[in-house]
DOMI-530067 format. One record per residue (C-alpha): residue number from 1; z, x, y. Coordinates in Angstrom, 3 decimals, padded with zeros to 6 digits, always signed. Each point is the difference from the previous one (the first is absolute). Example, Ala and Ser with C-alpha at 12.3 -4.5 7.8 and 13.67 -1.06 7.14 Angstrom:
R loba       pz       px       py
R    1 +007.800 +012.300 -004.500
R    2 -000.660 +001.370 +003.440
***
This chain:
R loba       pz       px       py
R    1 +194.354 -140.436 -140.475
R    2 -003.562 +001.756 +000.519
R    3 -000.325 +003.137 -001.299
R    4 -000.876 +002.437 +003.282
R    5 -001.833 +002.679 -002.143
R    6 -001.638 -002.128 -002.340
R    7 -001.483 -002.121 +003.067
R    8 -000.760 +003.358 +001.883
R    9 -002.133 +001.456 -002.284
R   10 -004.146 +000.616 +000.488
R   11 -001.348 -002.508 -002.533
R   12 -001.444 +001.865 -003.110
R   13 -002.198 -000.407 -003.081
R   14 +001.256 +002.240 -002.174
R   15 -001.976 +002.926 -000.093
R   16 -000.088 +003.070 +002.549
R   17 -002.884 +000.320 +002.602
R   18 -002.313 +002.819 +000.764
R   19 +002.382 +000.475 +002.790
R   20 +002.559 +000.694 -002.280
R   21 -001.931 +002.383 -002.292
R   22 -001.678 +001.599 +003.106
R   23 +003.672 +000.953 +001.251
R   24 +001.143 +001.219 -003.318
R   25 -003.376 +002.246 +000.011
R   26 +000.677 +001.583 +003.401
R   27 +002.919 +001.555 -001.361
R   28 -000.643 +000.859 -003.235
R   29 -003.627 +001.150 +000.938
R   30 +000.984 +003.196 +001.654
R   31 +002.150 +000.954 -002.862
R   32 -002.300 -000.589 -002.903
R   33 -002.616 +002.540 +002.007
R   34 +003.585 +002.484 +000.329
R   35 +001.114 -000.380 -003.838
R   36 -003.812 +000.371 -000.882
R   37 -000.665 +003.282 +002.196
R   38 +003.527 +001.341 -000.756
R   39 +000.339 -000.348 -003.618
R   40 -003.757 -000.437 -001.838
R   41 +001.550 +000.739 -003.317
R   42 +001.278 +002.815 -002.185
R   43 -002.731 +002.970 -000.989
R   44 -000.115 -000.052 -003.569
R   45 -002.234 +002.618 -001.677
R   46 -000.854 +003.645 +000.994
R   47 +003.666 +000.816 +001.135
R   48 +000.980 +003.375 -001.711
R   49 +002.554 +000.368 -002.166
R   50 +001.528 +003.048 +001.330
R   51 -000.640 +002.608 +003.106
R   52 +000.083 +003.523 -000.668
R   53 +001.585 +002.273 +003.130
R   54 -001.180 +003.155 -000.101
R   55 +000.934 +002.903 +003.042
R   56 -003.010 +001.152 +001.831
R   57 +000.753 +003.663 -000.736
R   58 -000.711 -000.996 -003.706
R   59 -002.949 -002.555 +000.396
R   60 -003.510 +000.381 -001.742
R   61 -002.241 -001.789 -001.556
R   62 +001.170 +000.811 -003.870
R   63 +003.480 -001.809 +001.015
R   64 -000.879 -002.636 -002.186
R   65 -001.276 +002.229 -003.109
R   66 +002.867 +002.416 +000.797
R   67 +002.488 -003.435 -000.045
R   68 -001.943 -001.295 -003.140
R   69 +000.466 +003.313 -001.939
R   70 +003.812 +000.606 +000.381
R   71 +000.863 -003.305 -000.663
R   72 -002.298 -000.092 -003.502
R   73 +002.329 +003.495 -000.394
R   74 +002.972 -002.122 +000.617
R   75 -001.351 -003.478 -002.430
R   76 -000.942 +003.304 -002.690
R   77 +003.428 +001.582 +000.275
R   78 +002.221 -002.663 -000.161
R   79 -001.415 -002.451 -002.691
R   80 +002.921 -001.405 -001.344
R   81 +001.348 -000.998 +003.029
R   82 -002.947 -001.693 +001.938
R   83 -000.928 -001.937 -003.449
R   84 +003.565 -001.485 -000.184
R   85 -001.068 -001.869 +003.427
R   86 -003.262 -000.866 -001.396
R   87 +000.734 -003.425 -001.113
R   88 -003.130 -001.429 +000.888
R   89 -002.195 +002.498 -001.559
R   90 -002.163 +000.840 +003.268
R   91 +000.816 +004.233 -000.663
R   92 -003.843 +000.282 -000.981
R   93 -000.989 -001.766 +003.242
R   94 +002.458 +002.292 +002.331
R   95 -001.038 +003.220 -001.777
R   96 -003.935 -001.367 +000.903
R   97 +001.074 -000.293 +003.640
R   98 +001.975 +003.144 +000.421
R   99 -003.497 +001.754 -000.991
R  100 -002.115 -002.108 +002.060
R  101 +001.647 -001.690 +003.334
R  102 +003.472 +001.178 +000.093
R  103 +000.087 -000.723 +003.560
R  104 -000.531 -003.477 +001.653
R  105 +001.189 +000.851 +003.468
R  106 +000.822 +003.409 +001.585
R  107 +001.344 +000.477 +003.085
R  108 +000.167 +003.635 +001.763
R  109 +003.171 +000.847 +001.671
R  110 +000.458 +001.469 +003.355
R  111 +003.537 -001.352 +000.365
R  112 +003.178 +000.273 -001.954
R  113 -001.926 +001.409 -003.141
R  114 -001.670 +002.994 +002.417
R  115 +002.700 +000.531 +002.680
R  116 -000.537 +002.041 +003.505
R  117 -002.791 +002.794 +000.087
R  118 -001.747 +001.674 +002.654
R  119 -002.459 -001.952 +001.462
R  120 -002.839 +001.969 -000.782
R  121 +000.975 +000.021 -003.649
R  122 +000.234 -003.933 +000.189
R  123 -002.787 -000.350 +001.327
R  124 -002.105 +002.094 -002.777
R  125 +001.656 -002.174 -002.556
R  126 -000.957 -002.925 +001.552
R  127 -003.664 +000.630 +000.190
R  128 +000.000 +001.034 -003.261
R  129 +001.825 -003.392 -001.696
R  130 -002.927 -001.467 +002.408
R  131 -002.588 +002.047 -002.337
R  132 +002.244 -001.047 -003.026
R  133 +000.716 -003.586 +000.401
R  134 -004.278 -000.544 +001.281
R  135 -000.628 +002.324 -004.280
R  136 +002.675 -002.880 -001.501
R  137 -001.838 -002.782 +001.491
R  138 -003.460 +001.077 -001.161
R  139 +001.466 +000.397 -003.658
R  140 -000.759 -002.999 -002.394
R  141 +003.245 +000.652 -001.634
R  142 +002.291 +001.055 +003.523
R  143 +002.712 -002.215 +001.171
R  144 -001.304 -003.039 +001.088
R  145 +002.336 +000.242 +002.977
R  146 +001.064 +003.161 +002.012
R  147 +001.287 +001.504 +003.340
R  148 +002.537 +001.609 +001.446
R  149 +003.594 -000.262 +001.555
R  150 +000.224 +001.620 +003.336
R  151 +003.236 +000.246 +002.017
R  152 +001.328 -002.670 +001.597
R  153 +000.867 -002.221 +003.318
R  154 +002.402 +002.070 +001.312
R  155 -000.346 +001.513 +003.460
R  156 +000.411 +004.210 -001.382
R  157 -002.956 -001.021 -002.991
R  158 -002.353 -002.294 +000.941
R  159 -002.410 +001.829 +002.278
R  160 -000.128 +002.571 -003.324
R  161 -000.331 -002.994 -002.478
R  162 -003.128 -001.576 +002.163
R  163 -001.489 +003.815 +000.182
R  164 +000.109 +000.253 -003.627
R  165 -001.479 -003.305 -000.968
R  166 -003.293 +000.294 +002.799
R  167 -000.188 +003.834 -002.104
R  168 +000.152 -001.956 -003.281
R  169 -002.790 -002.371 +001.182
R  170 -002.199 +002.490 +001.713
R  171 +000.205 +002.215 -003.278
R  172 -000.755 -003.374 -002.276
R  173 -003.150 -000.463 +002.102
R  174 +001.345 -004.057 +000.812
R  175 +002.076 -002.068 -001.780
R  176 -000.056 +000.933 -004.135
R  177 -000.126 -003.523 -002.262
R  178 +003.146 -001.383 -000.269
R  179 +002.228 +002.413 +002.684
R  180 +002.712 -000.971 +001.162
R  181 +002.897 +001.622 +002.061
R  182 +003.612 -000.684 -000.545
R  183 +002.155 -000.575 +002.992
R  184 +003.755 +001.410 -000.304
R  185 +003.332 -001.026 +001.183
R  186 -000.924 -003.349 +001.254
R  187 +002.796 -001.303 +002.315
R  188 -001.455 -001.829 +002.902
R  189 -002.367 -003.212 +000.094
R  190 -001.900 +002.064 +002.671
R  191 -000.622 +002.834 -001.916
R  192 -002.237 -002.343 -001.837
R  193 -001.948 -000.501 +003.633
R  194 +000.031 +003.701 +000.399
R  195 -001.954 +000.717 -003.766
R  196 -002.368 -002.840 +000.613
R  197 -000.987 +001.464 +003.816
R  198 -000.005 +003.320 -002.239
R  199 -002.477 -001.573 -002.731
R  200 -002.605 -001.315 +003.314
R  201 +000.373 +003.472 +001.838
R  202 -000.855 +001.944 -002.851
R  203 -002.799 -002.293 -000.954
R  204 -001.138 -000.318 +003.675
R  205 +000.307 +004.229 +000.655
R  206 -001.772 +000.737 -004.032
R  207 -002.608 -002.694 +000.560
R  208 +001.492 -001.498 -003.222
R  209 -000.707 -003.382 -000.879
R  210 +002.430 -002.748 +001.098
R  211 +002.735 -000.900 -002.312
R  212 -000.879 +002.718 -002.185
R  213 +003.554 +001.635 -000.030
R  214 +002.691 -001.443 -002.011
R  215 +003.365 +000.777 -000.168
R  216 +003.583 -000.299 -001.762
R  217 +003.386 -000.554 +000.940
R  218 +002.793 +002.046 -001.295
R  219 +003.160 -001.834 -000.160
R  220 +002.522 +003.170 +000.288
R  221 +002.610 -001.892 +002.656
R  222 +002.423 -002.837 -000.152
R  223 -002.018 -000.802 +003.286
R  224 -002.960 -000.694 -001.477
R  225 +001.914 -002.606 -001.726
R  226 +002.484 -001.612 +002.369
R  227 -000.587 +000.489 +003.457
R  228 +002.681 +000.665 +003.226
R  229 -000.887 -003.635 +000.895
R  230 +000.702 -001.639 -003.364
R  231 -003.621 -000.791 -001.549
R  232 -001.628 +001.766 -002.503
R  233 -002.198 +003.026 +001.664
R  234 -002.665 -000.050 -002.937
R  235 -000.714 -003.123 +000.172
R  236 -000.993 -000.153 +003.391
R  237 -001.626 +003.583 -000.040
R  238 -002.053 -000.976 -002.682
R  239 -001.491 -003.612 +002.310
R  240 -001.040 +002.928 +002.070
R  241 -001.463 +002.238 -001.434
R  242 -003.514 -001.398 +000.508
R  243 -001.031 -000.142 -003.610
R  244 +000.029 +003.301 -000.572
R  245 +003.730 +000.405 -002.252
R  246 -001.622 +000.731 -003.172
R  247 +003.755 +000.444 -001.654
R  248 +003.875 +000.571 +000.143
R  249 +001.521 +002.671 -001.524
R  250 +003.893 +000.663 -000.763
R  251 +000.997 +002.901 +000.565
R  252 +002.789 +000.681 -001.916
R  253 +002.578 +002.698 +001.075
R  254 -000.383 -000.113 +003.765
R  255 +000.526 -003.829 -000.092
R  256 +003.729 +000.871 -002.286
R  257 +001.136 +002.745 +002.064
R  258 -000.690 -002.145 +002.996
R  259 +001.890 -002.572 -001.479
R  260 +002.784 +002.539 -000.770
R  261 -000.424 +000.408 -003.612
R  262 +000.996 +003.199 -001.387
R  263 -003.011 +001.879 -001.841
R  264 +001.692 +000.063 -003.460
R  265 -000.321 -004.247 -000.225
R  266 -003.637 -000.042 +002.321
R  267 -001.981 -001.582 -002.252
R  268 -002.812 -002.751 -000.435
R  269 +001.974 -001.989 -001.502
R  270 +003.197 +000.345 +002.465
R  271 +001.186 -003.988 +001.734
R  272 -001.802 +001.443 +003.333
R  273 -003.079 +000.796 -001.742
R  274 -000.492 -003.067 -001.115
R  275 +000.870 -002.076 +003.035
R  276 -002.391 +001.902 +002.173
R  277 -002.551 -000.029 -002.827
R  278 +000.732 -003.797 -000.153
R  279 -000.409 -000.441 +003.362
R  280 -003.228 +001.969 -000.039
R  281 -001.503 -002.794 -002.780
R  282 +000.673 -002.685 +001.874
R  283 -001.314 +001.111 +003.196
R  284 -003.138 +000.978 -001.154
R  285 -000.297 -003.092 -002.684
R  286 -003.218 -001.981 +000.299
R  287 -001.102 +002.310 +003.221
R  288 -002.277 +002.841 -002.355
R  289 +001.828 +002.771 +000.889
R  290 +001.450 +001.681 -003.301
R  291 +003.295 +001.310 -000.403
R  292 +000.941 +003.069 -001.794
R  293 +003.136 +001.589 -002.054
R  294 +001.378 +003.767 +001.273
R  295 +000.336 +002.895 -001.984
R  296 +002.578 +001.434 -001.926
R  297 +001.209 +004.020 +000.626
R  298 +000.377 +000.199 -004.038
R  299 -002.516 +001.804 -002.114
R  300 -001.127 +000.865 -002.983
R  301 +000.988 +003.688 -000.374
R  302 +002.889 +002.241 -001.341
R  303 +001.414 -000.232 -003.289
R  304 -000.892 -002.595 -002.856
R  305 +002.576 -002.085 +000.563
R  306 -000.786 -000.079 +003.825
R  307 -003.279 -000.665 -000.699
R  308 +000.683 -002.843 -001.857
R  309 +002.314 -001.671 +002.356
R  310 -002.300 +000.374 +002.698
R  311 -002.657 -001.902 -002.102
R  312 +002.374 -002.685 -001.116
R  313 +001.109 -000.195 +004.033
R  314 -002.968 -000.330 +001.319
R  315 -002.448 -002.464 -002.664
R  316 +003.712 -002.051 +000.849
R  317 -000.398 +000.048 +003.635
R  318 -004.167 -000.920 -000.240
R  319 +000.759 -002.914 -002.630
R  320 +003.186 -001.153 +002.388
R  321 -002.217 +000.168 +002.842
R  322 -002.762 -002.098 -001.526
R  323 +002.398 -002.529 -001.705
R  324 +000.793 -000.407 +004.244
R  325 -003.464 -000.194 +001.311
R  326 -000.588 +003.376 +000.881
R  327 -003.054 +000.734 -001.109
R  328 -000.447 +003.775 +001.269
R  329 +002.184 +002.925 +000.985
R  330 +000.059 +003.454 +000.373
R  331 -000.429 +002.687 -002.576
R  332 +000.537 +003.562 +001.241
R  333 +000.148 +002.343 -002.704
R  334 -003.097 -000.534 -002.369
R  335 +002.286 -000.416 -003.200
R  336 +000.842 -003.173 +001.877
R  337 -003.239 -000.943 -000.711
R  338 +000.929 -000.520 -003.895
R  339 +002.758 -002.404 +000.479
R  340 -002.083 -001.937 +002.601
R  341 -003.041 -000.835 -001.941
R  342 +001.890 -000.602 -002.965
R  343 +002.538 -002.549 +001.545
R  344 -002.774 -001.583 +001.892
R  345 -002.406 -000.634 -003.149
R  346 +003.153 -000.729 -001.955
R  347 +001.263 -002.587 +002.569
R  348 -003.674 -001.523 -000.060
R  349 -001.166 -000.274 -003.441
R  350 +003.680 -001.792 -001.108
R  351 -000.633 -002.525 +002.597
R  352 -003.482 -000.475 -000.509
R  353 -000.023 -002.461 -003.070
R  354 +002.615 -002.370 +001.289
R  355 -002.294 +000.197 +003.111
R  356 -003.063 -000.598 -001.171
R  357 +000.976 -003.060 -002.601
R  358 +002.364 -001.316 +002.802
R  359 -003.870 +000.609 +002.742
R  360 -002.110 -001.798 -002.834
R  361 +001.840 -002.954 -000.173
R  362 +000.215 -000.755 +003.800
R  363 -003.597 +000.421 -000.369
R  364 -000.633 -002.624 -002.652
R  365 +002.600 -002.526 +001.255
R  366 +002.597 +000.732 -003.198
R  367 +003.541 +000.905 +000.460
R  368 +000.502 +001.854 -002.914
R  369 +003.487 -000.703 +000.547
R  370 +000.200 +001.053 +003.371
R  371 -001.230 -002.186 +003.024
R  372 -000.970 +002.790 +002.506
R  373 -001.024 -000.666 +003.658
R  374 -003.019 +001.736 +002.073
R  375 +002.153 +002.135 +001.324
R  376 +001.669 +001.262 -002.597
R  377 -003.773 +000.343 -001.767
R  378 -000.406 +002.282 +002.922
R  379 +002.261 +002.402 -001.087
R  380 -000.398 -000.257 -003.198
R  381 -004.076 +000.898 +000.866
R  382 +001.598 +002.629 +002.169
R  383 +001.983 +002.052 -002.929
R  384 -003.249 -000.174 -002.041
R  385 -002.157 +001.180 +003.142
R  386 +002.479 +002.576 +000.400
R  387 +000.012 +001.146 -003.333
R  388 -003.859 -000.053 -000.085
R  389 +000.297 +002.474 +002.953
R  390 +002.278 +002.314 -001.504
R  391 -001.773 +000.345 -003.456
R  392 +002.805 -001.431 -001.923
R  393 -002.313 -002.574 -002.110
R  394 -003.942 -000.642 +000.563
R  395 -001.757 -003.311 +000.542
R  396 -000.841 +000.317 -003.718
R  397 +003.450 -000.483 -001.008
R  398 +000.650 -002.895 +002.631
R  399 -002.945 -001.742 -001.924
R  400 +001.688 +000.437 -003.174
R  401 +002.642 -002.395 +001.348
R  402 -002.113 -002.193 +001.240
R  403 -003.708 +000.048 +000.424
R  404 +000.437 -001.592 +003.544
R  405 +001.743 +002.741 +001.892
R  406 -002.049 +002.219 +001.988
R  407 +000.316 +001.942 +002.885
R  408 -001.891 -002.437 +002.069
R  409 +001.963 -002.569 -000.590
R  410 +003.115 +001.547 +000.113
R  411 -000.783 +001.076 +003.378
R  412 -001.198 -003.798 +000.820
R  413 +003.240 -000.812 -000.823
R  414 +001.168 +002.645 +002.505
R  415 -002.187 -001.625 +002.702
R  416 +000.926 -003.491 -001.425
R  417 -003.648 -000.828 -000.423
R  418 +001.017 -000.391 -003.682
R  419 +002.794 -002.203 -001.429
R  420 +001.075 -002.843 -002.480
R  421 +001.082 -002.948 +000.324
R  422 +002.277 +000.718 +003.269
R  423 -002.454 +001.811 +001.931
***
């Protein structure tokens, strides 16, 4: 019996054509250039490790020496605890800070921090945090990044928050080095259109160069994370927000209460936290756009022994945040400043060894036990970059673990121009 298919088929010699490879191409083609524009790769270096909110009524210029001096009050009053965290020695290196660059990122807050005023007394405010925030940015030792939160999206605020940040501007004299505005409440993929059309009228109407506004997202709503229609709001909002998303933030107790959680158990560590924070990561993984922890509403005042729970809490909630991937939060009372540096050089320096050995011998081909892959050199180059950043170890101390680790090639590693065997 003939075999129908067998004598059917288009004779063959065993490899594909260019027809074949040309067909394959037409598909994939258009995705590669989609994959390439929508996710270039994750912005390692220069990402702050906290933001400092501070209401406009109380915003000057000596925020970050005012910060830097109650929290070197705080490390000077409460010794025994803060050394009983300081398992990695790096106390020397956080009291340097503290008296130097408390502040890495300050934001100036029109919105929940501020409340309603008058508009004439908003408006003063705002052109003097635009006087403010243009002094910060001139200072060699300012935050690196600033701006400010106006109000949000909603129909009764958002002609007063777009007033305040033109008044900002106007008083700034342009855009200051490294401003950026944050953008509460997100709920909508359009209210992404709306901030971009925001960003080109404002540039357009200020004669401000194009692009030059940035801004953030502040995840406060289970809508920013799962939408009416089933898909996951951020991700789209952030495919269209013209490459101007510098960040996400989680905003902490809005997002619980939304979410029904009574105020005693809101908490950065709460089950709803983390899925929206999770969600966060993974929308914004290998797209540049950061992602940030919330705050917590606990301080470092009262009693001893309230002082010292509030210290354990929070260096807690920085270290669980990092051990997660969050690399920056919010810090809102400047004692909080104490428990982050210290949890942030701590978390750093410990992994920094293991790191480095683990970097130098992907570089020279040698397991040392361990067969690592480029990507997981990559993050590996990434804590060290990282800790580099935050001033947990110098490039001095990377070179006493191996004279091939520099910053230069840990960031080729980053760009994958660098790599072992594998690369």
């Amino acid at each position: 019996m003939t075999n129908t298919a067998s004598s059917n088929r288009t004779p063959h010699d065993g490899k594909l054509g260019e027809s074949a490879y040309s067909r394959i191409e037409a598909i994939l083609g258009p995705v590669d250039s989609e994959l390439s524009r929508d996710y270039p790769g994750d912005r390692v270096g220069g990402q702050p490790v906290h933001t400092v909110y501070v209401p406009a009524s109380d915003a000057s210029a000596d925020v970050p020496q005012r910060w830097g001096s109650v929290a070197l009050q705080l490390l000077d009053s409460n010794p025994g605890v803060v050394e009983s965290l300081d398992t990695a020695d790096v106390l020397g290196r956080v009291r340097r800070i503290l008296e130097t660059r408390p502040i890495q990122d300050l934001r100036i807050d029109f919105e929940d921090g501020y409340g309603w005023r008058s508009d004439s007394e908003e408006d003063a405010h705002a052109r003097a945090a635009g006087i403010t925030l243009s002094a910060l940015a001139a200072d060699p030792n300012g935050p690196r990044w600033l701006g400010i939160r106006a109000k949000g999206l909603a129909p009764h605020e958002r002609r007063r928050g777009i007033r305040t940040l033109e008044l900002v501007l106007d008083a700034a004299g342009g855009v200051p080095g490294g401003f950026v505005f944050t953008v509460p409440k997100l709920r909508a993929v359009a209210q992404v259109d709306a901030v971009v059309a925001l960003c080109e009228e404002v540039e357009r109407a200020h004669g401000l160069a194009d692009h030059s506004l940035r801004f953030e997202l502040q995840i406060e709503s289970p809508q920013a994370i799962v939408g009416s229609d089933g898909t996951a709001t951020l991700a789209r909002a952030l495919g269209r927000a013209d490459g101007r998303c510098t960040s996400l933030h989680y905003g902490t107790y809005d997002y619980s209460a939304a979410c029904g959680i009574t105020s005693a158990q809101q908490s950065l560590s709460h089950p709803v936290a983390d899925h929206a924070k999770n969600v966060m990561l993974a929308a914004a993984a290998q797209t540049g756009v950061w992602v940030s922890d919330g705050s917590t509403q606990v301080v470092p005042v009262g009693t001893p022994a309230d002082i010292e729970v509030a210290i354990r809490r929070h260096f807690g909630l920085v270290t669980r945040s990092l051990e997660r991937g969050f690399y920056q939060g919010w810090d809102m009372h400047p004692g909080h400043l104490v428990t982050r540096w210290a949890a942030t050089l701590s978390f750093f320096a410990s992994a920094m060894p293991a790191a480095a050995t683990r970097v130098a011998a992907y570089l020279d081909s040698s397991s040392g036990g361990i067969m690592d892959e480029p990507a997981t050199a990559q993050a590996l180059a990434g804590v060290l970059v990282r800790g580099l950043d935050a001033g947990a170890f110098d490039e001095e101390q990377l070179g006493a673990v191996s004279a091939s680790i520099t910053r230069e090639i840990l960031q080729g590693l980053l760009n994958r121009t660098v790599g072992g065997p594998s690369a």
